[in-house]
C-alpha positions as CSV (number, residue, x, y, z in Angstrom):
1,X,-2.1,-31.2,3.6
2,X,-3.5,-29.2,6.6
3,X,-5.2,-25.8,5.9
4,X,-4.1,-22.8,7.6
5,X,-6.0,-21.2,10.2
6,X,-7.6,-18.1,8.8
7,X,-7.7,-16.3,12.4
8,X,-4.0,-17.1,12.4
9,X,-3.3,-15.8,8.8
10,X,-5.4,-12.4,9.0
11,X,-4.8,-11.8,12.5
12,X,-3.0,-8.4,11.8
13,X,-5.1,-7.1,9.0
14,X,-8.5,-5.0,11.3
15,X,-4.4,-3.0,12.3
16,X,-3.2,-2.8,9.0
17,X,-6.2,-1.9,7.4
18,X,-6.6,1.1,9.8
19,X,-3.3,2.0,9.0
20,X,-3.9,1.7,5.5
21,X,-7.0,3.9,5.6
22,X,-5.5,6.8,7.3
23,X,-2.6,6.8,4.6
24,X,-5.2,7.0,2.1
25,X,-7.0,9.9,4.1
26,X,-3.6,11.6,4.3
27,X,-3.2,11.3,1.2
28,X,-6.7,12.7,0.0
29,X,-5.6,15.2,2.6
30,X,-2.3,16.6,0.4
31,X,-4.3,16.1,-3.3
32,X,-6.9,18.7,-2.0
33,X,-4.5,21.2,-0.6
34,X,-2.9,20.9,-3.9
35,X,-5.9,21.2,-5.9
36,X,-6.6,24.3,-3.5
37,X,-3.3,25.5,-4.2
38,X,-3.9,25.1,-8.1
39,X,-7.4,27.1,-7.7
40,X,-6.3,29.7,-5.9
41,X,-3.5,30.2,-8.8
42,X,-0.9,30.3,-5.5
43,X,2.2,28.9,-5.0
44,X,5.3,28.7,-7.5
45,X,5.9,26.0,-9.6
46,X,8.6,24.6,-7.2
47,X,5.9,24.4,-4.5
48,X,3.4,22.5,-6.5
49,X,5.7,20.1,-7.6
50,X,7.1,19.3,-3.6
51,X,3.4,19.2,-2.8
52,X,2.9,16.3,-6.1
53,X,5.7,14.4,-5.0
54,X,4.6,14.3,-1.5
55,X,1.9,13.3,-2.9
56,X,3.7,10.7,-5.2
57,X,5.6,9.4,-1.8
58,X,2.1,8.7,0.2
59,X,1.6,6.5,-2.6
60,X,4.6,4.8,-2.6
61,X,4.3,4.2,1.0
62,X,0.8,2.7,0.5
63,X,1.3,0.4,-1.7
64,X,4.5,-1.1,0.4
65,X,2.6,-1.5,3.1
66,X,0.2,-3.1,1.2
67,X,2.6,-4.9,0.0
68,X,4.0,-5.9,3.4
69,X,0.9,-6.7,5.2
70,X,0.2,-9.4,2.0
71,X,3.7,-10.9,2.7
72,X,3.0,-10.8,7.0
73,X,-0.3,-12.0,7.0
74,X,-0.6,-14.4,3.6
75,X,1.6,-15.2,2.1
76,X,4.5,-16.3,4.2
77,X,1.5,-19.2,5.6
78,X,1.5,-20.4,1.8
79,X,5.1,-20.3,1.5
80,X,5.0,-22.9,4.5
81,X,1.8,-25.1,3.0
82,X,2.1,-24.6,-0.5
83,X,5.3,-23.4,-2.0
84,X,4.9,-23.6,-5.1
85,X,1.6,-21.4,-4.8
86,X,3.3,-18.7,-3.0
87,X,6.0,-18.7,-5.6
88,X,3.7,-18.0,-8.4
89,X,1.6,-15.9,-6.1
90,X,5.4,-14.0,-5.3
91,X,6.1,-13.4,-9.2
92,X,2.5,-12.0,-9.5
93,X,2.6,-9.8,-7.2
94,X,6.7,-8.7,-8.2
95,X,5.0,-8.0,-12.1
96,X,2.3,-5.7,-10.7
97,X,4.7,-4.3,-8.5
98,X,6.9,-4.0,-11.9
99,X,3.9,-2.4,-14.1
């Protein structure tokens, strides 16, 4: 069986990545205006929990795209080579996604 080309497999991830990074920055973004908030004893309760679930939703979003960059760029060259691999790679990934 033929390997994959590599180039051809992470040819999208120097875009994703970059994406991937500034989520994280935004993210580190809204945790330190809500620790300011905290500090500063501002804010009502409402407020600070919109900001954390902001916060919560950056994550989310994160990991999906994680998630879908994985799937764009890996595994669906397995799934052509080696199905049985990207199967078990597939219920991995659905258990972590599950934890």
């Amino acid at each position: 069986m033929e390997k994959h080309d590599e180039t051809k497999v992470h040819g999208n991830r120097l875009a994703a990545n970059q994406e991937n990074i500034h989520r994280i920055r935004r993210i580190q973004g809204q945790l330190e205006s809500l620790a300011k908030l905290l500090e500063a004893d501002e804010g009502s309760c409402e407020d600070r929990v919109i900001r954390a679930r902001t916060i919560e939703k950056g994550v989310t979003s994160l990991i999906n795209h994680l998630v879908t960059c994985y799937v764009d760029n890996t595994l669906r060259y397995t799934m052509q080579e080696e199905p049985e691999e990207a199967s078990a790679e597939l219920a991995r990934l659905l258990k972590l996604l599950n934890k």
